[in-house]
C-alpha positions in Angstrom: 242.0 160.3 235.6 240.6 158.5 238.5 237.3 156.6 237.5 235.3 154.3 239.8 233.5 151.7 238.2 230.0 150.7 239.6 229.2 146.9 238.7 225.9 145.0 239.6 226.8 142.7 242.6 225.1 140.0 241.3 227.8 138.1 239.0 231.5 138.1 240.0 233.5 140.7 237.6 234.2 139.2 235.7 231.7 136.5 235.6 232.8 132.9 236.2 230.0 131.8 233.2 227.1 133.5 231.9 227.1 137.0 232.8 226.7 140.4 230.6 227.0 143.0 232.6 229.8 142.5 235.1 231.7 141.2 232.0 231.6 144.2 229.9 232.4 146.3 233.3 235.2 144.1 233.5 236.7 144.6 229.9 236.1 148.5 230.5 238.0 148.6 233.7 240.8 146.8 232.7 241.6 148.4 229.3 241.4 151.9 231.4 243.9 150.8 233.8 246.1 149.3 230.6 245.8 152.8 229.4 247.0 154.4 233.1 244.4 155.4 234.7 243.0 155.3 238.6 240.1 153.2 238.7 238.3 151.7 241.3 235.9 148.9 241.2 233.0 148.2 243.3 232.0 144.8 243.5 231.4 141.6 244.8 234.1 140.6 246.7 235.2 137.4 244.2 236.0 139.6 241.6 239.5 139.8 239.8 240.6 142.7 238.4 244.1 144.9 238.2 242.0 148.1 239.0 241.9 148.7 243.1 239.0 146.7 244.0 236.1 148.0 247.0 234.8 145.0 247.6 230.6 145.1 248.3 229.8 141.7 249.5 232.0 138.5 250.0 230.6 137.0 247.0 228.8 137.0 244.0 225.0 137.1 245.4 223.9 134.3 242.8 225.8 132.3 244.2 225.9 133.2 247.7 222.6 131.1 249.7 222.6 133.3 252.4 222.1 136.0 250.1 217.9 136.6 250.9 217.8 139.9 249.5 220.3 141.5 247.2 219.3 145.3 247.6 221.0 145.3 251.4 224.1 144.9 249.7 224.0 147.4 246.8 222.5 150.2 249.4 225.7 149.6 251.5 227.7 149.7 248.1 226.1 153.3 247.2 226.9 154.3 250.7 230.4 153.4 250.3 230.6 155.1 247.1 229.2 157.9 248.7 231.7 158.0 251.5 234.7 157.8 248.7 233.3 160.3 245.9 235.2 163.0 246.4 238.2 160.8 245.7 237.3 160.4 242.1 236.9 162.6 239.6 234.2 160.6 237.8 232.0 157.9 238.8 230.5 155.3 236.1 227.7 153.7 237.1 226.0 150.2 235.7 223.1 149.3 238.4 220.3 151.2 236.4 218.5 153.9 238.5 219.2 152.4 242.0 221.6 155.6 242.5 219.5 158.4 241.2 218.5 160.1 243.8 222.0 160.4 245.8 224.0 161.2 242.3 221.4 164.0 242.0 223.1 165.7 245.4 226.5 164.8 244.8 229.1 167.2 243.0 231.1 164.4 241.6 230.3 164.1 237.8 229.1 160.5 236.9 227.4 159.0 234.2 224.9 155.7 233.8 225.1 153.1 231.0 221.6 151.1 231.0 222.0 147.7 230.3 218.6 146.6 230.3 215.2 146.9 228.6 213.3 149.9 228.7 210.1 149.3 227.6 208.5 148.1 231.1 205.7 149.8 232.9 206.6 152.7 235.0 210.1 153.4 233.8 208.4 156.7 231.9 207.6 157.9 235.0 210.8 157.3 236.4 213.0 158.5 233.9 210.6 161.6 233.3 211.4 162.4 237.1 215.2 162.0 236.9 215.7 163.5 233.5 218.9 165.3 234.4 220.8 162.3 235.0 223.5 161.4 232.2 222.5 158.2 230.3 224.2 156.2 227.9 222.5 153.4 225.8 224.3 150.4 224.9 222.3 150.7 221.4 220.7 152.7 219.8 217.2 151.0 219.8 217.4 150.6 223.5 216.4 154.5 223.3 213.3 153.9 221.8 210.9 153.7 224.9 212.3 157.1 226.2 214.2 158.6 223.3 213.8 161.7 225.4 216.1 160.9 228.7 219.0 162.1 229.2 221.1 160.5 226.8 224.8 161.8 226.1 226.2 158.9 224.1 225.5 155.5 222.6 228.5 153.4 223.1 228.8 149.6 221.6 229.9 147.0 224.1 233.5 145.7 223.3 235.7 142.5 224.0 239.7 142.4 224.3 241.1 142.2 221.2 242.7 138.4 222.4 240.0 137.1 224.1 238.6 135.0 221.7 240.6 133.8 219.1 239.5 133.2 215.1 238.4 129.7 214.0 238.7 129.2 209.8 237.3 125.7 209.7 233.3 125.9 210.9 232.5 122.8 212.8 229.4 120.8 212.1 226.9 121.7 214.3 224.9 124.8 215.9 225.0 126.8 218.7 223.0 128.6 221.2 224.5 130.3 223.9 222.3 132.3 226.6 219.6 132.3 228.8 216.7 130.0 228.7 213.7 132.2 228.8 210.8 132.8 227.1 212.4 135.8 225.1 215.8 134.1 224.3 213.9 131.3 222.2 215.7 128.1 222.7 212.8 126.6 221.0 212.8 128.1 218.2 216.6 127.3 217.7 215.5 123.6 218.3 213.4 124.1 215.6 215.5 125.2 213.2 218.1 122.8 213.9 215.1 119.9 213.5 214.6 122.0 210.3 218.0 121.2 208.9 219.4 117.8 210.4 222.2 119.7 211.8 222.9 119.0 215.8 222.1 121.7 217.9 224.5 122.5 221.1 223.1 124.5 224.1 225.4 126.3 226.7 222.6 128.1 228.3 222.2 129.4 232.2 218.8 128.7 233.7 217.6 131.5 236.6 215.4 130.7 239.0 212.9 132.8 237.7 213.0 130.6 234.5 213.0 127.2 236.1 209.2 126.2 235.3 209.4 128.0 231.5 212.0 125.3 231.2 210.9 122.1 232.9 207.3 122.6 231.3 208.6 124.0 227.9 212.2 123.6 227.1 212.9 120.3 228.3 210.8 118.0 226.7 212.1 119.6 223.4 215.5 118.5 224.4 214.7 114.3 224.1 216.6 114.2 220.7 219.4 112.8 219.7 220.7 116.0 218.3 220.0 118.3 220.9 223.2 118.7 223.4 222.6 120.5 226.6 225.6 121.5 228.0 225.0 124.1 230.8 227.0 127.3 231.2 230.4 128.1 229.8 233.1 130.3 230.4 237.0 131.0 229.1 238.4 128.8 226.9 235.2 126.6 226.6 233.1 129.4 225.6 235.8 129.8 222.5 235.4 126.4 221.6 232.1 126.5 221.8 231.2 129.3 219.5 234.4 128.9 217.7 233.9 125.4 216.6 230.7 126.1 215.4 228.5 126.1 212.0 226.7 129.4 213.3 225.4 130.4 216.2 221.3 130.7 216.9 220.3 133.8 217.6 216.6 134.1 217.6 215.5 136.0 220.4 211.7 137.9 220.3 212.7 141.0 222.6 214.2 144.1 222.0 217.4 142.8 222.9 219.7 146.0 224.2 223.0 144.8 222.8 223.5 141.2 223.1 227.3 140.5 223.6 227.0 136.8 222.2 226.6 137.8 218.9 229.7 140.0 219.1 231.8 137.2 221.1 230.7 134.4 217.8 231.7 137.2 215.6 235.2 137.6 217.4 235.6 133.2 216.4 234.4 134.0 213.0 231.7 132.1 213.4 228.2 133.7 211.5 225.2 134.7 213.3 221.6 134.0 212.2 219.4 136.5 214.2 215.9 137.9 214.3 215.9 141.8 213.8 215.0 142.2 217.2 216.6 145.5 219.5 219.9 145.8 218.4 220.5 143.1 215.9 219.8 145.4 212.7 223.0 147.2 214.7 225.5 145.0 215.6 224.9 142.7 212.6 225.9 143.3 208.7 223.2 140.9 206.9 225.1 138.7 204.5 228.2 139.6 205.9 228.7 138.5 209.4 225.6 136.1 208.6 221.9 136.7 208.1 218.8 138.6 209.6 215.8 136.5 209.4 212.3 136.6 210.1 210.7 133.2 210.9 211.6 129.7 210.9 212.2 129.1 207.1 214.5 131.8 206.8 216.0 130.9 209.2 216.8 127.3 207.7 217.9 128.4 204.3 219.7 130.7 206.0 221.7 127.7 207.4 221.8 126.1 204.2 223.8 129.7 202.9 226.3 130.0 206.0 229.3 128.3 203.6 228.9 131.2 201.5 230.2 133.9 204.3 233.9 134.3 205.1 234.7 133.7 208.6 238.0 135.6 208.3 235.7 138.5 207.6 233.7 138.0 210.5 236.7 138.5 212.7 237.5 141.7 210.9 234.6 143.4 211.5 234.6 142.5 215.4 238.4 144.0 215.0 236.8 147.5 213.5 234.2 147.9 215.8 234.1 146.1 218.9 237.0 146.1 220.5 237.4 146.6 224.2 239.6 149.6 223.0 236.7 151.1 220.5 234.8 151.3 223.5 237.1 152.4 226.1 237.9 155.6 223.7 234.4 155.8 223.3 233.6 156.1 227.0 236.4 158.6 227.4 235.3 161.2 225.3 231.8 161.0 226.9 233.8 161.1 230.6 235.9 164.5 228.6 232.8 166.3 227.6 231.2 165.8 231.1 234.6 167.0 233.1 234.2 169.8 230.7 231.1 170.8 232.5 232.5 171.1 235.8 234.8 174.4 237.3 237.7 172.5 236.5 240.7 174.3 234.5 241.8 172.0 231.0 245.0 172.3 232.1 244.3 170.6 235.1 243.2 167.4 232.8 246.0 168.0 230.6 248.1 167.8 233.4 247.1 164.7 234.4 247.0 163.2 231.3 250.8 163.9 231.2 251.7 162.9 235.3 250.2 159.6 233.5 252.4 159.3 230.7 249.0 159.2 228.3 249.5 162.4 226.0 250.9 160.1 223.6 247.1 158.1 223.4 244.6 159.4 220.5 242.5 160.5 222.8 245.0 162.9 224.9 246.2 164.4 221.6 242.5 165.3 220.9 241.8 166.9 224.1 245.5 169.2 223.3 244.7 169.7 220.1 241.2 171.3 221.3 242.3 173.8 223.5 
C-alpha cells in the first residue's frame, strides 16, 4: 500500500528529546515500511526515517530561530501533499484540523488521528462543520467533548517492542518525565516525594509558553536537596531514567489524551502512580502496573506499596498491548475499511498485498479470508 504519513513540523521525527507526536508518527511509519509498504513522510527536514522522506522545512521549527511563524511552513507542506495525492492511496494525517478543508475536495481517502485535547472553546463548532472527516482518537475519553465527530476507530499509541528495555531491580528514587505546565503538575510530584523522603528526579522540557509558570512557581520548589532537575532526555538516557526508577509521577489535572510516558515506564517495568485523569483509567491496570490515586496521601501510600507490584509484569502488559505492532495492525484495518469505501476492486488490494510479499501478515490473511 502506499501511505503518506503527515507529521507536525514542529519536533524532528523522531524527536531528538521530548516530543509526543512526531514520535509516535515515527514508530508508525517505520513498523509499516518493516511490514513492506510505500510510505512517505512529510516533515521537517532533520528527520530520520527508512520511509521516503518529503522534507517541509530544513529543520525542526522549535529549534529553528528564524522560524517566526510556523503555519508558513505547514501551508506549503499541505500544498505539497496536495501536489503528490494522487500518488498515494491513503493519506494519514496528524496536524489536527489544519487540512480540513482541502481533504474535503480531494478524492484520495485519508484519515486524522487527534492528538490533542478537545475540550477548548470553539472546536464544537468546528468539528460540527467538518463532520465528514474520518477521525481517530488516541483514547477513548479524548471523545468525550464531541463524542459525535466523525470517529472510525480508537487506536492506543505503541512503542517498538526493543526500544526500551526491562529493568527488575527498582532504583531508589522518583521520576517525573514531561512538560512543566500548569496541567502536568510537577508540584504536586514534589510534594509527594517531600511526602515520602524519597528523591525526586525531573527530566522535563520547558516551552516558552511555560517559562513564567516555572520561574514564578516551579522553581523555587526545586531548592531541595532531593529534587534533581535534569532537563530533557532522549534514547538511551530516557531508559535509564525511567528504568532505574522507584516509579514514575504521574499526576497530571487534564484530560490527558494518551500520555505515552506512562506507556514508555511501563515498557522498563517501572510502576506508575497516576491521577485518573483522560486516559489514565485506560492505559493503566490499578494495582497491577501501579496505582490510580486521587490526592496527595494516596499518592504517598501509594509509594509506600510500589514493592508489592511485579515489574516483570509491567513489561508484559506493555508487550500485550502497546506495541508499535498492536498499533500498526490497528491502523491498518481502519486504512482497509476506508479503501473499502472507495471504487476500488479487492483484488486490486489483494494484489498488492502479494506484489509485497505481505499475504503471509495477520492482517492480509484477514482481508483474503473476507472476500
Amino acid at each position: 500500500m502506499k501511505i503518506a504519513q503527515v507529521s507536525p513540523l514542529y519536533e524532528s521525527v523522531p524527536p531528538g528529546q521530548y516530543g509526543g507526536t512526531e514520535r509516535v508518527v515515527s514508530y508508525l511509519t517505520e513498523e509499516f515500511v518493516k511490514l513492506g509498504h510505500q510510505v512517505t513522510l512529510f516533515a521537517s527536514g532533520d528527520s530520520i526515517t527508512t520511509a521516503e522522506l518529503e522534507p517541509c522545512c530544513s529543520r525542526s521549527l522549535r529549534t529553528d530561530p528564524e522560524c517566526v511563524d510556523p503555519l508558513i511552513y505547514h501551508y506549503l507542506m499541505l500544498e505539497k501533499i496536495f501536489d503528490r495525492a494522487s500518488q498515494f492511496d491513503l493519506i494519514h494525517f496528524h496536524i489536527d484540523y489544519l487540512h480540513f478543508p482541502l481533504s474535503r475536495r480531494m478524492r484520495t481517502p485519508q484519515l486524522s488521528t487527534l492528538h490533542g485535547r478537545l475540550d477548548l472553546p470553539g472546536l464544537p463548532s468546528l468539528y460540527r462543520q467538518f463532520r465528514d472527516m474520518p477521525l481517530v482518537s488516541i483514547s477513548d475519553s479524548q471523545r468525550r467533548p464531541i463524542p459525535w465527530a466523525g470517529w472510525i476507530g480508537r487506536v492506543y499509541h505503541g512503542l517498538p517492542e526493543d526500544l526500551l528495555s526491562l529493568h527488575e531491580t527498582p532504583g531508589d528514587y522518583l521520576a517525573f518525565l514531561g512538560r512543566v505546565s500548569q496541567e502536568k503538575r510537577l508540584d504536586r510530584a514534589i510534594e509527594i516525594a517531600k511526602r515520602v523522603g524519597m528523591p525526586l528526579k525531573i527530566a522535563a522540557k520547558v516551552d516558552k509558553a511555560d517559562q513564567e509558570y516555572f520561574n514564578v512557581v516551579i522553581k523555587p520548589l526545586l531548592d531541595h536537596s532531593f529534587v534533581e532537575f535534569i532537563g530533557e532526555v532522549g534514547g538511551k538516557e530516557k531508559e535509564e531514567f525511567l528504568g532505574n526508577a522507584y516509579a514514575l509521577l504521574f499526576p497530571v489535572d487534564w484530560p490527558e489524551p494518551f500520555g505515552l510516558v506512562m506507556i514508555e515506564s511501563m515498557a522498563c517495568g517501572t510502576p506508575v502512580i497516576a491521577w485518573p485523569n483522560g486516559s489514565v483509567p485506560e492505559v493503566m491496570e490499578d494495582g497491577v502496573t501501579g496505582f490510580i490515586v486521587n490526592d496527595i496521601a494516596e499518592a504517598a501510600r501509594a509509594v509506600e506499596n510500589v514493592a508489592s507490584l511485579d515489574r516483570r509484569h509491567c513489561r508484559c502488559v506493555f508487550e500485550k498491548r502497546f506495541t508499535a505492532t498492536c498499533m500498526a495492525q490497528e491502523y491498518m484495518r481502519i486504512y482497509e475499511s476506508l479503501l473499502e469505501t472507495v471504487p476500488v476492486e479487492e483484488s486490486d488490494f489483494r494484489d498488492s498485498l502479494l506484489d509485497q510479499n505481505l499475504m503471509t501478515h495477520p492482517l492480509a490473511q484477514e482481508a483474503t479470508l473476507s472476500t
